[in-house]
N, C-alpha and C positions, 0 to 999 in steps of 0.2 A: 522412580519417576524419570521420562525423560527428559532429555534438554528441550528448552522452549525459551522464550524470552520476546519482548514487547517493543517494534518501532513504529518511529514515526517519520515520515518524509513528506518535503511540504514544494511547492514550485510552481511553476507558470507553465500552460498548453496555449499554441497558437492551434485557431483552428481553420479550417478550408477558407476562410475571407480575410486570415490574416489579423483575425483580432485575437487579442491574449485575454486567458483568463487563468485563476488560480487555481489549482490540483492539489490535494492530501489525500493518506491514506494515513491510518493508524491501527495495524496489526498485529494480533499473537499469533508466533511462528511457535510450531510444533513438530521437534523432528520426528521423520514416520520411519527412515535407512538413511544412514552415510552420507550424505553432503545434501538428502534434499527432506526439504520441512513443508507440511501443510500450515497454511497462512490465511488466517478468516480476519476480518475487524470490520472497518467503515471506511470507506471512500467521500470525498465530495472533491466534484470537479464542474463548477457551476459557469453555464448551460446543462451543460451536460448530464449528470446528475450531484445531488448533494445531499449530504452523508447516508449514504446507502450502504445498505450490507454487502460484502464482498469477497469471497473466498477464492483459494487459489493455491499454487505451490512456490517457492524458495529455492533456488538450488544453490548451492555453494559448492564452486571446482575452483582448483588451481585455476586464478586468470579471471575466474570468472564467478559475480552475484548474480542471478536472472529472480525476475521479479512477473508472476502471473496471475493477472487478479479480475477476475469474472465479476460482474456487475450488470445491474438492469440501469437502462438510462431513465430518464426522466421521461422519455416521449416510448416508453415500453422496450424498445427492441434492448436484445442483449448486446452491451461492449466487452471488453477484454483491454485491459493496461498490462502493456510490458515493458519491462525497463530491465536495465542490466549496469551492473557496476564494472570496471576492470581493474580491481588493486593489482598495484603493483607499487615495490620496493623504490621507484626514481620518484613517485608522487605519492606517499602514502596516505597524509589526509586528505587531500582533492579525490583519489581512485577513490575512497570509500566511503566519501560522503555524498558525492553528485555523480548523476545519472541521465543519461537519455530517455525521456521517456514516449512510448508511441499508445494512442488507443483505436482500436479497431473496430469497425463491426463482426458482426457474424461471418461475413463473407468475405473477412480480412483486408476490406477498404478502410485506409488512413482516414479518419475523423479527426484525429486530433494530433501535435505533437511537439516536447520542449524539453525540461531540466526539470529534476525535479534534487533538493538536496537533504541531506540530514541535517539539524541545527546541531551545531555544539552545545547549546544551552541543555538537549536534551540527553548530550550524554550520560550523567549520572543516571537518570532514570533507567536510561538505555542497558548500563553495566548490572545496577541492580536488577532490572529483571532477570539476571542470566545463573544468581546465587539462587541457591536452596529455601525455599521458605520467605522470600522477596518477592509477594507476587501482590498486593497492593496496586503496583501499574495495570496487571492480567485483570484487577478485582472492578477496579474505575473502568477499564476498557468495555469490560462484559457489561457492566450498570450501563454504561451508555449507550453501548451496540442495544442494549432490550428496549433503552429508551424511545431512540430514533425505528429501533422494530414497533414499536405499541404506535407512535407516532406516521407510521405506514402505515400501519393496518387500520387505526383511526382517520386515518385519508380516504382510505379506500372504502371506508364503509359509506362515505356520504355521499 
């Protein structure tokens, strides 16, 4: 089995008027080669949209997390959140818990953009998903992703 393992990052988007509103994502990353993992779970970032399905890629270099996560927004059109970490060794918890984050449209116009961070609360969960046979967080995350899926599609039918 490969590596994979379960986060969460939670924070604040200003958007074009200058009003803030909250952002999460909670995904399983799954590495596919070497430093980059595919990454599916749920999003909500409300205006915008909230908790939508969201897939995308990980990469992890020296220097650098990047974070790439495709979603449908609430009013149809397709967004894109990216965000990036930069650990490094002079600021270790800060580099690897908080992030810039930006969301774009299609046509790669700024929609939204803020911080988004990891909690510390969630680190154990965060550790254990990364052992053998610890996937419990993977199990809850999948239950939910079907939930808010069944919960779209029950939207969409009426």
């Amino acid at each position: 089995m490969g590596i994979s393992f379960v986060e969460a990052m939670r924070g604040w988007l200003r958007d074009g008027s200058g009003a803030e509103h909250p952002v999460s994502f909670e995904v399983v990353a799954q590495r596919r080669a070497g430093g980059l993992f595919e990454i599916r779970g749920l999003l909500s970032a409300p205006p915008l949209a909230r908790d939508v399905p969201a897939r995308g890629t990980l990469e992890m270099a020296i220097g650098k997390i990047a974070y790439h996560l495709e979603f449908v927004g609430a009013d149809g059109r397709p967004l894109i959140l990216e965000a990036q970490k930069h650990p490094t060794i002079f600021a270790p918890l800060k580099s690897m818990t908080q992030m810039h984050a930006t969301v774009r449209d299609e046509k790669g116009t700024i929609v939204a953009e803020g911080e988004m961070r990891f909690a510390l609360s969630d680190l154990v969960p965060f550790a254990a998903s990364w052992l053998p046979g610890q996937r419990d967080s993977q199990k809850q995350l999948e239950a939910r992703r079907r939930h808010v899926e069944r919960l779209l599609l029950a939207g969409s039918a009426s």
